[in-house]
N, C-alpha and C positions, 0 to 999 in steps of 0.2 A: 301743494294745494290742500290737500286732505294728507293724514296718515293714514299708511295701509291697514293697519292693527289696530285701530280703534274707527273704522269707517261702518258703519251701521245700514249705509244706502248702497244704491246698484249704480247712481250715477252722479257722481261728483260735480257741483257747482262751484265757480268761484268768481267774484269781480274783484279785480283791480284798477285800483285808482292811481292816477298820476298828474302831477300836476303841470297841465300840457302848455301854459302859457310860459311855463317856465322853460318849455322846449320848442326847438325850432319844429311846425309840423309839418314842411314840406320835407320830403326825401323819400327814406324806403321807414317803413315799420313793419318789424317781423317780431313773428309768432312762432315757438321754439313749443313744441307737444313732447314730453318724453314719458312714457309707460314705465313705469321701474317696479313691476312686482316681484315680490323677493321668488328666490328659484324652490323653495320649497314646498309652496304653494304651486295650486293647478287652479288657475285664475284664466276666463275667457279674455283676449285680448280686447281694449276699452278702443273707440272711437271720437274723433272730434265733431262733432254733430254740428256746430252754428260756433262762429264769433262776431262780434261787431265792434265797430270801434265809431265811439261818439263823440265830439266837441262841443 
């Protein structure tokens, strides 16, 4: 989403687009979160605040 080493803000934004009619949208859709701040850093753990998924 963002690089950690050139990130200027406290909270990272991102949309992703997909083009959904080319997918079946019935099923399961999941949403994978992973935190990877490098270990030599002393970085407050980040939180997922809101997603939404539109059609």
């Amino acid at each position: 989403m963002k690089d950690f080493a050139r990130d200027t803000g406290t909270e990272p934004h991102a949309i992703h687009t997909v083009d959904a009619p080319a997918l079946p949208a019935d099923g399961t859709w999941r949403l994978h979160v992973m935190e990877n701040t490098p270990g030599i850093f002393t970085v407050d753990p980040g939180c997922l605040d809101g997603r939404s998924l539109t059609f």
